[in-house]
MIDREN-646445 format. One record per residue (C-alpha): residue in one letter; chain; x, y, z. Coordinates in nm, 4 decimals. Example, Ala and Ser with C-alpha at 12.3 -4.5 7.8 and 13.67 -1.06 7.14 Angstrom:
<rs>
   kevex   romar          X          Y          Z
       A       A     1.2300    -0.4500     0.7800
       S       A     1.3670    -0.1060     0.7140
</rs>
This chain:
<rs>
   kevex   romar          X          Y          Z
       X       A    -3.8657     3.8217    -1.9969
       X       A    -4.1660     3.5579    -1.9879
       X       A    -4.1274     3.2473    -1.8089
       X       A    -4.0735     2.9432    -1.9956
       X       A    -4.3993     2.6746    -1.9988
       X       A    -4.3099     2.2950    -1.8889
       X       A    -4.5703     2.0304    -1.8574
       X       A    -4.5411     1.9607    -1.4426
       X       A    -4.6559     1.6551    -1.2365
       X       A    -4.6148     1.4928    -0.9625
       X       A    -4.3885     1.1964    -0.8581
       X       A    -4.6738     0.9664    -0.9404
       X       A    -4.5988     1.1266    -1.3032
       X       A    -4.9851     1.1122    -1.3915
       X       A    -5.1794     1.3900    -1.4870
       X       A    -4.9491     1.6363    -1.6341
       X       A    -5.0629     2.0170    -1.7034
       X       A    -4.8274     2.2902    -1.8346
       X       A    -4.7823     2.6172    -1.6852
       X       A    -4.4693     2.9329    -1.6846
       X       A    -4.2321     2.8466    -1.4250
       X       A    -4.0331     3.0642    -1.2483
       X       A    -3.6677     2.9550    -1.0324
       X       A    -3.5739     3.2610    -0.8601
       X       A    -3.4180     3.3479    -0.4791
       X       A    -3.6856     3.4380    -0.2204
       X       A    -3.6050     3.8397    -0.3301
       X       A    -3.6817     3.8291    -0.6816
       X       A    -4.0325     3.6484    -0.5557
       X       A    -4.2086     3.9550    -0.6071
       X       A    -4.0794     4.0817    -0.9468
       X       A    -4.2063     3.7303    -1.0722
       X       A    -4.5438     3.7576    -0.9514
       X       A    -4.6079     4.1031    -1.1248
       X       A    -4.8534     4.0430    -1.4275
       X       A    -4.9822     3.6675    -1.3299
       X       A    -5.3077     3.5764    -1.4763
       X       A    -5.6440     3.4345    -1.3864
       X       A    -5.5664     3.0950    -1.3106
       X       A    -5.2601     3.2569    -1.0202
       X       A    -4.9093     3.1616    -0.8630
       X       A    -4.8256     2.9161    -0.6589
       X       A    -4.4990     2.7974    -0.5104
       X       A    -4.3238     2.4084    -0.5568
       X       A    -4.0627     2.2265    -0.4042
       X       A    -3.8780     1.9870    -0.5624
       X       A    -4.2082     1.7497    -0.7027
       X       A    -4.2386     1.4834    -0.4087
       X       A    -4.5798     1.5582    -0.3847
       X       A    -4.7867     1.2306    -0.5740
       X       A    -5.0441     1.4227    -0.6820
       X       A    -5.1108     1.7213    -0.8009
       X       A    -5.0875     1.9809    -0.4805
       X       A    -4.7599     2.1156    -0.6817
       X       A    -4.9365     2.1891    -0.9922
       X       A    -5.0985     2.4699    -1.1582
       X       A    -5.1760     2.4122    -1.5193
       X       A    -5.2271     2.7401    -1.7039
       X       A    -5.1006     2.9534    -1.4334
       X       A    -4.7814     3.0482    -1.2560
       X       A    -4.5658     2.8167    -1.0503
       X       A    -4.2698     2.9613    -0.8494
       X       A    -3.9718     2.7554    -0.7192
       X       A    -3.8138     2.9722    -0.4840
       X       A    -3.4551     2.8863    -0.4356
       X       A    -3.2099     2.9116    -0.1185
       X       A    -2.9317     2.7005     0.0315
       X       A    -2.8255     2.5009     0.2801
       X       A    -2.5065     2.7621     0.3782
       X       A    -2.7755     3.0544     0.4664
       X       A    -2.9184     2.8250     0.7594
       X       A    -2.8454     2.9827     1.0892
       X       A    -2.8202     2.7582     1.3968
       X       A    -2.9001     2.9089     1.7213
       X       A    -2.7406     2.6190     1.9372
       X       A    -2.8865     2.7958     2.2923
       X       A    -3.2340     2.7728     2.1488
       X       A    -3.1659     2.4438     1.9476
       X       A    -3.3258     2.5832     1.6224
       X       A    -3.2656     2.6750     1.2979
       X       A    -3.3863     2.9090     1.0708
       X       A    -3.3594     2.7811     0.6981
       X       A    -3.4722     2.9441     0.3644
       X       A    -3.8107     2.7601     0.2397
       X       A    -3.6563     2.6317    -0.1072
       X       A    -3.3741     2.4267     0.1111
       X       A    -3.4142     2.0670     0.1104
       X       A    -3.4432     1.8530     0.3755
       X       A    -3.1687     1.6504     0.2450
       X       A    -2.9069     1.9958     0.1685
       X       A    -2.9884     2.0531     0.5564
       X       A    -2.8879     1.7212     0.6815
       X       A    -2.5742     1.7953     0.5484
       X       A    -2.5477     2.0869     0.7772
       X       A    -2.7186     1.9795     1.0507
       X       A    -2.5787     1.6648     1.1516
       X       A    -2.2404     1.6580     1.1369
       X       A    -2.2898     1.9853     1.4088
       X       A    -2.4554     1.7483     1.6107
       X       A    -2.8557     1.8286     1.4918
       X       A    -3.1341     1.6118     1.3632
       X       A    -3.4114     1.7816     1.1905
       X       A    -3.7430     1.6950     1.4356
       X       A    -3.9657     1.4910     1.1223
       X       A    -3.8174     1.3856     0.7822
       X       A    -4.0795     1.1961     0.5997
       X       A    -3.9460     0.8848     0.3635
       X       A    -3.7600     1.1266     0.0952
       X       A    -3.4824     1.3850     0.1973
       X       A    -3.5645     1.5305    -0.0996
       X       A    -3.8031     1.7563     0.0128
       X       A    -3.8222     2.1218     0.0780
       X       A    -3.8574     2.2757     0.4031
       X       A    -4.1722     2.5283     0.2922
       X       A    -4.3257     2.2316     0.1251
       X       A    -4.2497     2.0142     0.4358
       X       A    -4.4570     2.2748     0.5995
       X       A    -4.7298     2.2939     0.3339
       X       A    -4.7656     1.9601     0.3451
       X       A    -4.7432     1.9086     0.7272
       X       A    -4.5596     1.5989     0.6803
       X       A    -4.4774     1.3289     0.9510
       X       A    -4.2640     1.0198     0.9721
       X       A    -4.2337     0.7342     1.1732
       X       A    -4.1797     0.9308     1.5070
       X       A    -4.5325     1.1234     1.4412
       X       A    -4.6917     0.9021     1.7892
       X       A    -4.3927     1.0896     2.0097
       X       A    -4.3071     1.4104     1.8110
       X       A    -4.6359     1.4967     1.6147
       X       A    -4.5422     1.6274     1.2305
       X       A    -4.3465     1.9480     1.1093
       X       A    -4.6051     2.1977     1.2328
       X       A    -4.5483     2.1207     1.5883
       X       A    -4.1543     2.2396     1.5379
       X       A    -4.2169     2.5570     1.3729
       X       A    -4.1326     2.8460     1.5717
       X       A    -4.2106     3.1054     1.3210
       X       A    -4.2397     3.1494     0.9834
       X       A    -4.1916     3.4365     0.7293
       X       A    -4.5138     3.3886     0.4563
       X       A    -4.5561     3.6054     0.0827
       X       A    -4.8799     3.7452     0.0836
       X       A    -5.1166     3.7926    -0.2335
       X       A    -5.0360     4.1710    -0.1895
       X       A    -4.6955     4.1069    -0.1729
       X       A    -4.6108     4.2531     0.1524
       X       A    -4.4527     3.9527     0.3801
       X       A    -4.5646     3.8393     0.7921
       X       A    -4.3866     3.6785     1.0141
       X       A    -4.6073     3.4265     1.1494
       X       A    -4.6021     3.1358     1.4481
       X       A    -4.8608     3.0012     1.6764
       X       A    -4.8459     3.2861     1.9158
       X       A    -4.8267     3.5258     1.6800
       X       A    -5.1192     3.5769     1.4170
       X       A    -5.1985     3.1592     1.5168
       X       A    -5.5108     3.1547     1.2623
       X       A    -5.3206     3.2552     0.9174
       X       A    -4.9915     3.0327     1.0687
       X       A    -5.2451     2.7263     1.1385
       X       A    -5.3659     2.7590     0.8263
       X       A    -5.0343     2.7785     0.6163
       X       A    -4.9154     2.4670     0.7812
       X       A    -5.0796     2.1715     0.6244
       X       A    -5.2639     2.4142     0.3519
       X       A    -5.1071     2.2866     0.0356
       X       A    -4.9469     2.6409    -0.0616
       X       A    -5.2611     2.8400    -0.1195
       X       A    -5.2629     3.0941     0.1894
       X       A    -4.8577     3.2396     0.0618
       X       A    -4.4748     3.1308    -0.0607
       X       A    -4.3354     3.0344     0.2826
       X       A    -3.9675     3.2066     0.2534
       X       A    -3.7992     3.1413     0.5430
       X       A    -3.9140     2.9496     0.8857
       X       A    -3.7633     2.9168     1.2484
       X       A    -3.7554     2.5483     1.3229
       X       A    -3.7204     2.3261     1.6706
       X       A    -3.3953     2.0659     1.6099
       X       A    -3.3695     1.7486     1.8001
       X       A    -2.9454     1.6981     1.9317
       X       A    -2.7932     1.3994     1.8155
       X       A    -2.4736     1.2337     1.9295
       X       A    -2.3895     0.9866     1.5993
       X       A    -2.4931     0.9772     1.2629
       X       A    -2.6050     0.5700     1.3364
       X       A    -2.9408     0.4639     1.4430
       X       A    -3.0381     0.1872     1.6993
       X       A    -3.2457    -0.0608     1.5123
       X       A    -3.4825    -0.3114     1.6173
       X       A    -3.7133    -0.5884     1.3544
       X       A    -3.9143    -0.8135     1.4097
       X       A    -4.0743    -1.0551     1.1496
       X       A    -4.4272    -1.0849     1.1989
       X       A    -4.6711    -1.3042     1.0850
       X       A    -5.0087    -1.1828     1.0662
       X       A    -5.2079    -0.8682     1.1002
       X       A    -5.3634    -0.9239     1.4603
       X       A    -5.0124    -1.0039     1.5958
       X       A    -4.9102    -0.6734     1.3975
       X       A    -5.1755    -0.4522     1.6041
       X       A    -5.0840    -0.5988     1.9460
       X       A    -4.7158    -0.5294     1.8733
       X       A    -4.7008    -0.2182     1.7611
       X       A    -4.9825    -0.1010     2.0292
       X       A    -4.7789    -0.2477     2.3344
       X       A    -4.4297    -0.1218     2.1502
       X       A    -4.4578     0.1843     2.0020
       X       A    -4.3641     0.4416     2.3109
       X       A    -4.1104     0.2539     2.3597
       X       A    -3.9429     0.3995     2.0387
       X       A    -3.9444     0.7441     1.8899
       X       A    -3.9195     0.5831     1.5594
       X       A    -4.1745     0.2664     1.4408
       X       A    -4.3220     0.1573     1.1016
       X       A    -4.4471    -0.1512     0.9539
       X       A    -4.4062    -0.2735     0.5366
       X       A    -4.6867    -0.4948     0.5084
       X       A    -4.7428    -0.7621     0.2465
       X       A    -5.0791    -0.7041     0.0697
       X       A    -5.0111    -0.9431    -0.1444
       X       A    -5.0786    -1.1876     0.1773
       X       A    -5.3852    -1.4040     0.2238
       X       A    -5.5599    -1.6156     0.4567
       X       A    -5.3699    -1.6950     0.7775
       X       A    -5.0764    -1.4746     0.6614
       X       A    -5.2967    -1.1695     0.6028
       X       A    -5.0802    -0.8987     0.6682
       X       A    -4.7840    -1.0105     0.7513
       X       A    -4.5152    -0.7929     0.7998
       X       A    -4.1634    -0.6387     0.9046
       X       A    -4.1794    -0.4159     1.1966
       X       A    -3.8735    -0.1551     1.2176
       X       A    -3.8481     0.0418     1.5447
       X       A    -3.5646     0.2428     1.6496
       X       A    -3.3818     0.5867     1.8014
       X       A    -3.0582     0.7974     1.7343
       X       A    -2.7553     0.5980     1.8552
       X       A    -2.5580     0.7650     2.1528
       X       A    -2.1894     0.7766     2.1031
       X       A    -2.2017     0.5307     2.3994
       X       A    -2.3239     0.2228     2.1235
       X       A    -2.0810     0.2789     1.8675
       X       A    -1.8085     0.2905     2.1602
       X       A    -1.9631    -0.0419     2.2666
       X       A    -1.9671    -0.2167     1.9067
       X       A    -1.6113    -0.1775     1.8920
       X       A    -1.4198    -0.2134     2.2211
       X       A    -1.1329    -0.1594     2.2712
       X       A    -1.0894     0.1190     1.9582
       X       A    -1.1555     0.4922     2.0345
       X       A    -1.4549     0.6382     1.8326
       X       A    -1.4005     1.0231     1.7368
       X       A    -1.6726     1.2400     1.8500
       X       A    -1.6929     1.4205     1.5239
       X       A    -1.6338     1.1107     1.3150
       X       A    -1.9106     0.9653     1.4366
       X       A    -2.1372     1.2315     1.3187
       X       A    -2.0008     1.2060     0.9640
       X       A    -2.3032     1.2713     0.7502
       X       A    -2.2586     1.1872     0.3452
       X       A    -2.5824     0.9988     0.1814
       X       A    -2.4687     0.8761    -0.2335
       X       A    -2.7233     0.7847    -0.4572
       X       A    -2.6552     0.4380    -0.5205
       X       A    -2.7608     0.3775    -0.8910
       X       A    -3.0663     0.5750    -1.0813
       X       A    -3.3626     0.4706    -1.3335
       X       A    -3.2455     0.5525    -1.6986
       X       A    -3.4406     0.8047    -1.8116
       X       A    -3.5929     0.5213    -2.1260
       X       A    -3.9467     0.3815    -2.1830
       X       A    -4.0198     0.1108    -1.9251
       X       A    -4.2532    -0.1249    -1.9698
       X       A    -4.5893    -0.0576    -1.7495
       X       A    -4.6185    -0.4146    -1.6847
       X       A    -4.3154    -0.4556    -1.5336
       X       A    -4.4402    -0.4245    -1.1934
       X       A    -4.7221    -0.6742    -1.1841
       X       A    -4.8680    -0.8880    -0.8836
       X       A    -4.5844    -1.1615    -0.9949
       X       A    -4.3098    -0.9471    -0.9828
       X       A    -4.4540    -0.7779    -0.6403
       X       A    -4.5556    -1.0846    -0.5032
       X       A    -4.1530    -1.2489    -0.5896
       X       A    -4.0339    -0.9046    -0.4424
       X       A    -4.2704    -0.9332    -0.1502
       X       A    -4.1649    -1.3180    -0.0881
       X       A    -3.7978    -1.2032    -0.0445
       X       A    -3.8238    -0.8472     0.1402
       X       A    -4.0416    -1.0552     0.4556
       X       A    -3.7606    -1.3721     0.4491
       X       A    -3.4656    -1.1380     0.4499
       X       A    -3.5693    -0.9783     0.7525
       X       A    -3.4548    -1.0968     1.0496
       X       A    -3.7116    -1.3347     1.3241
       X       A    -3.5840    -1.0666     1.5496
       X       A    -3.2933    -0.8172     1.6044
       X       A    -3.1835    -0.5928     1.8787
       X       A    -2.9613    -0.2759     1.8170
       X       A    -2.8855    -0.3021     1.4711
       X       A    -2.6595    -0.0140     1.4038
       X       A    -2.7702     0.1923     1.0573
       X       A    -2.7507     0.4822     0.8849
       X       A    -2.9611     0.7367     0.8793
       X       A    -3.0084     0.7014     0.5045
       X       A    -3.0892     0.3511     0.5527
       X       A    -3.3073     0.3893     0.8283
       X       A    -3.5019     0.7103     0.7184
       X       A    -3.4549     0.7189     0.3030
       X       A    -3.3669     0.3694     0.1808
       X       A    -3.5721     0.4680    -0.1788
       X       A    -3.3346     0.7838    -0.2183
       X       A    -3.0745     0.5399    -0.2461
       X       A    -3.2278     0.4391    -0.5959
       X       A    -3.2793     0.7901    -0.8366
       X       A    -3.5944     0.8411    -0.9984
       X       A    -3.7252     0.5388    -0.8819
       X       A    -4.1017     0.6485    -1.0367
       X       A    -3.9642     0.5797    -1.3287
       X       A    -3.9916     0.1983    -1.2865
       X       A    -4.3663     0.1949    -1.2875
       X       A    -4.3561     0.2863    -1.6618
       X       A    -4.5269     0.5185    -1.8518
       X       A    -4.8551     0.4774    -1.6839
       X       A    -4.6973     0.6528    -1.3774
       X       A    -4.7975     0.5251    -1.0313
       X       A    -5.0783     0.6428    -0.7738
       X       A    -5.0100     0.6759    -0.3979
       X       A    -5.2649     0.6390    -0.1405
       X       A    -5.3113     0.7145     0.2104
       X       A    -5.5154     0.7273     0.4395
       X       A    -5.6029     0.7273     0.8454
       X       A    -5.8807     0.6054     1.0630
       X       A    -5.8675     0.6637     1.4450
       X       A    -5.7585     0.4156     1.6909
       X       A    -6.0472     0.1300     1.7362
       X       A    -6.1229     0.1382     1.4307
       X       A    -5.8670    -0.2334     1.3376
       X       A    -6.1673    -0.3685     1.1986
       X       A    -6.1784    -0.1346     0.9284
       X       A    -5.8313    -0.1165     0.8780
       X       A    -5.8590    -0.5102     0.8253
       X       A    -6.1206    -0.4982     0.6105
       X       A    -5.9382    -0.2230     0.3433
       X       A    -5.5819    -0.4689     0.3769
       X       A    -5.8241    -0.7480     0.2835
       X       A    -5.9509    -0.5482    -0.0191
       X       A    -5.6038    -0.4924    -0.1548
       X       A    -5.5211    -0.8330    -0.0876
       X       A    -5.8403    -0.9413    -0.3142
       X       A    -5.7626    -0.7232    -0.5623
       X       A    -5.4049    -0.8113    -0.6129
       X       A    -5.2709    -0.5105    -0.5351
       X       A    -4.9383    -0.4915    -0.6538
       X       A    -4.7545    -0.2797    -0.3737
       X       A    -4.4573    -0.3415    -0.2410
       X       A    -4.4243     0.0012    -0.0903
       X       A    -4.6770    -0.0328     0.1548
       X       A    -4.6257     0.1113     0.5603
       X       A    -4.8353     0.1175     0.8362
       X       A    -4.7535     0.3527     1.1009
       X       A    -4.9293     0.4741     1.4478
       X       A    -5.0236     0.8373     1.4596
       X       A    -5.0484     1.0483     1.8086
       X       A    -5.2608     1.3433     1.8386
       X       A    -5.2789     1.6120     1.5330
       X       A    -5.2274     1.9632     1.5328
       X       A    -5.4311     2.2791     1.5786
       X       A    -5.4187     2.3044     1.1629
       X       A    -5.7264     2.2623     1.0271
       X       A    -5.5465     2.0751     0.7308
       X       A    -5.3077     1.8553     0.8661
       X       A    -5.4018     1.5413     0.7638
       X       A    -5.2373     1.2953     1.0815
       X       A    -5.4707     1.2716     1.3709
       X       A    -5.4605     0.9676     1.6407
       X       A    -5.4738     0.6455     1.4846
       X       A    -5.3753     0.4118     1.1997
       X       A    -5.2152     0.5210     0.9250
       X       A    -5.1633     0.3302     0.6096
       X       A    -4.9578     0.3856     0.2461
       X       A    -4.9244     0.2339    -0.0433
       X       A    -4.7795     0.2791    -0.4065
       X       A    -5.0004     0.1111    -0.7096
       X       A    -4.9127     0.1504    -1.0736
       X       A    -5.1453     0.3822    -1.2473
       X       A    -5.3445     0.2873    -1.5160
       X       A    -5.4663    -0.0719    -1.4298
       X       A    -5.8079    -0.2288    -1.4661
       X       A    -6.0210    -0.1997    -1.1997
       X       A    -5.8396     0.0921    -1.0420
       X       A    -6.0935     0.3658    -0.9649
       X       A    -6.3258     0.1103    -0.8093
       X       A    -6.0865     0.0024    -0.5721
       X       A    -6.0121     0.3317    -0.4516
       X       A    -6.4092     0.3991    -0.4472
       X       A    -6.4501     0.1058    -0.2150
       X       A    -6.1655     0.2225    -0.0011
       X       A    -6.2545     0.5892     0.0355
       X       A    -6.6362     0.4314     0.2081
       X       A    -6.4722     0.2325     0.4018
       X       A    -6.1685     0.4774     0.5592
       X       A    -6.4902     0.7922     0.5862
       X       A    -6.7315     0.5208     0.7049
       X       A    -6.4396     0.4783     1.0256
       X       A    -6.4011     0.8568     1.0610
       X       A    -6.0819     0.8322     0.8369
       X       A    -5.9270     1.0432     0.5996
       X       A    -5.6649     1.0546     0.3110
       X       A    -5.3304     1.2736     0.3076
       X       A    -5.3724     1.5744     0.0504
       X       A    -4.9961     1.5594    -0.0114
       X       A    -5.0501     1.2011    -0.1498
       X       A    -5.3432     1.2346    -0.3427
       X       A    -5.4610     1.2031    -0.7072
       X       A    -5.7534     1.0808    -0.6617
       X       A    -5.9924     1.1583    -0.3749
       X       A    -6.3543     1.3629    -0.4524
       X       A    -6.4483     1.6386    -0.3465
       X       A    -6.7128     1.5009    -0.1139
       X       A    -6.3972     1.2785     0.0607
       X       A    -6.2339     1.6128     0.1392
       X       A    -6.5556     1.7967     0.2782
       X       A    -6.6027     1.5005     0.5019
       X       A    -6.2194     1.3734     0.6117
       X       A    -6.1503     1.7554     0.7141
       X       A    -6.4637     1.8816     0.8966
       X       A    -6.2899     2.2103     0.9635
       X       A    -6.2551     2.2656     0.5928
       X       A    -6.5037     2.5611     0.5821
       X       A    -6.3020     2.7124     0.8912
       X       A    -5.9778     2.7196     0.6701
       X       A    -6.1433     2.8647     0.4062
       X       A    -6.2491     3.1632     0.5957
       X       A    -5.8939     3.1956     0.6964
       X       A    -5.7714     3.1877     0.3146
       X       A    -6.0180     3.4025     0.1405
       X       A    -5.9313     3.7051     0.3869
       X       A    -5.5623     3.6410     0.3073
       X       A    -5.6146     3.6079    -0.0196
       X       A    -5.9362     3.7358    -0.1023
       X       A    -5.9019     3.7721    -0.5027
       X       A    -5.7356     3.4277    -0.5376
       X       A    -5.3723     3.4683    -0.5853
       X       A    -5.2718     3.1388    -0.4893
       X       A    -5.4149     2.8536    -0.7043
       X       A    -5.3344     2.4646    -0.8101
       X       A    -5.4857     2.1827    -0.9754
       X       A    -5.5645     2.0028    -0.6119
       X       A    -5.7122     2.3260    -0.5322
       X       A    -5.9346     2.3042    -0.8144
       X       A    -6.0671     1.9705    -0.8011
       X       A    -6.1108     1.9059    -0.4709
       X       A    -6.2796     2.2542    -0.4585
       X       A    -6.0678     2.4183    -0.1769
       X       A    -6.0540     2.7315    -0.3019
       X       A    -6.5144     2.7852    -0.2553
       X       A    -6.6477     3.0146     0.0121
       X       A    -6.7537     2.8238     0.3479
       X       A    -7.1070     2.8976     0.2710
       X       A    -7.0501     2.6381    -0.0632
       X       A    -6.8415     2.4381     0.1327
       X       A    -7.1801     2.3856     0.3750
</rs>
């Protein structure tokens, strides 16, 4: 039976291309493959990429399924070993009411674990923990000729160093051993701060940040002058059972009640035309005004829920949908440590521009990974939503992509809609290197997308140099 063709995006809903899609357990993998054409195969989560790494217009794309119930927990080893088309958010809901946090969730639960490993995401804990790729034990990857390795960084390092972080196009991750980080509560200990300015912003987080496994910053780009950059600094860790005891003496907390573990969508975006103007720099900037004076001047040892802490957007359901039919585009980017001037100098950008975010973090990133693709490396990391479409758009983004390679930065694959080939060549100097790896696992190009394609990923090294 032939696979039915959709018309696919990403969650920035731009740039749509159709292809066959097939949903099928990690078994049934291989039957589906059998025939595919020119343009190839390649594997999607569940579409929280921006851009379009989860694309592959004219070709195959494979959603391999799995659930949550076929995780195995090794407690002794404090691992798990999950099928790749589980979501991070199905595996919560195993994980922590047993006592186990998953070691990096980026700002969505609704991600998959082998596109959490494509990807190589991070989160706010990336300057103590380092992203996904630094918790995977092992992992079990499809090859082009359909036979299947089990790969981890002792064990075949270059093809496992390469899947991680490489966008899908060395295999279908099926299955992966991951590292778990024990928990004692379901709660989170929760400092903010208000700041006021960008400078201040720096200092803090630069004197704070080890003091927390978890720290991010929303910044106001809307913000001008003196205020430039002023922001709302969140910093936190896991709650011990020893907190909740202490915010209500004289009660008994239950061990296991305390790790109760049950995220609701709160309300969701009708599926109904929206106007693209209805996030505008008025609307931001009103939004804006109110999200900085809410926040506390400062509070210690807030108690929160994970889903607050980790996912507040998941509490609102197809939340894209709000920037119309224009869609939205997401950009991010890094530039090492030292390099505040620059960082200053994009913020100020936005701000001239009117740049109507009000999704926009800034987060401190430790050392990367031995994957050539991974985008975090040390240094400063910033993010930020824009609705698609607008005047002026591309030119912004021109003038920001000089300015973050200018500072030895680079922009997050994962995120992108955008970025040139020539951004990608010189943001991931070990490009060529991964592309050595690739073409002998894949040397008649199986594995395909529309990133692939425009950023020119899938050319030999020698026209890559």
């Amino acid at each position: 039976m032939k696979n039915p063709r959709r018309a696919l995006t990403g969650w920035g809903r731009s740039n749509a291309t159709v292809s066959e899609v097939a949903e099928v357990p990690n078994h049934e993998i291989p039957a589906a493959l059998q025939g595919v054409g020119p343009r190839g195969a390649l594997a999607r989560g569940l579409g929280r990429s921006y851009g379009d790494a989860a694309q592959n217009g004219g070709g195959l794309v494979v959603r391999p399924l799995g659930a949550a119930h076929q995780a195995v927990i090794d407690p002794a080893q404090g691992t798990v070993t999950v099928p790749a088309g589980v979501s991070i958010d199905d595996l919560l809901r195993v994980l922590v009411p047993r006592g186990w946090f998953v070691p990096v969730t980026p700002g969505t639960r609704f991600v998959t674990i082998g596109g959490a490993i494509a990807s190589d995401i991070h989160g706010k804990n990336h300057h103590v923990d380092g992203s996904i790729g630094n918790h995977v034990r092992s992992l079990t990857l499809l090859m082009a000729d359909g036979s299947q390795r089990v790969l981890g960084p002792q064990q075949q390092p270059e093809l496992f160093w390469a899947t991680v972080g490489g966008m899908g196009l060395t295999g279908i991750i099926l299955e992966a051993t991951i590292g778990l980080l024990p928990v004692e509560t379901s709660a989170m200990s929760v400092d903010t701060t208000r700041i006021p300015d960008l400078d201040t912003l720096f200092a803090a987080m630069s004197t704070t940040d080890e003091q927390y496994r978890y720290s991010v910053a929303w910044i106001d780009l809307l913000a001008k002058g003196a205020h430039l950059g002023r922001s709302v600094l969140t910093c936190g860790d896991h709650a011990p059972l020893a907190q909740l005891h202490a915010a209500a003496p004289g009660t008994t907390v239950d061990p296991d009640a305390a790790l109760a573990f049950g995220p609701k969508q709160l309300v969701a975006v009708p599926p109904v035309p929206i106007p693209s103007r209805l996030l505008n720099k008025l609307t931001v900037a009103a939004f804006n005004e109110l999200w900085f004076r809410k926040a506390p001047r400062e509070r210690k040892g807030e108690l929160q829920g994970i889903s607050a802490f980790f996912h507040p957007l998941d509490f609102v359901g197809s939340w894209n949908r709000l920037y119309g039919q224009a869609g939205l585009i997401q950009y991010q980017f890094v530039v090492p440590f030292g390099q505040e001037a620059t960082m200053r100098q994009v913020i100020e950008r936005l701000s001239a521009a009117g740049a109507a975010s009000f999704l926009a973090v800034l987060k401190r990133l430790g050392p990367g990974n031995p994957a050539p693709l991974s985008f975090p490396r040390e240094g400063w990391t910033l993010a930020l939503d824009l609705p698609g479409g607008g005047a002026g758009l591309a030119e912004l983004f021109t003038d920001l992509d000089r300015m973050v390679l200018d500072a030895g930065g680079r922009h997050y694959a994962a995120k992108d809609a955008l970025t040139t080939p020539e951004a990608m060549r010189r943001g991931y100097p070990r490009l060529a290197e991964w592309q050595a790896v690739r073409s002998q696992a894949d040397p008649h190009g199986m594995w395909q997308s529309d990133l692939a394609r425009r950023l020119h990923l899938l050319d030999t090294p020698e026209q890559t140099a």
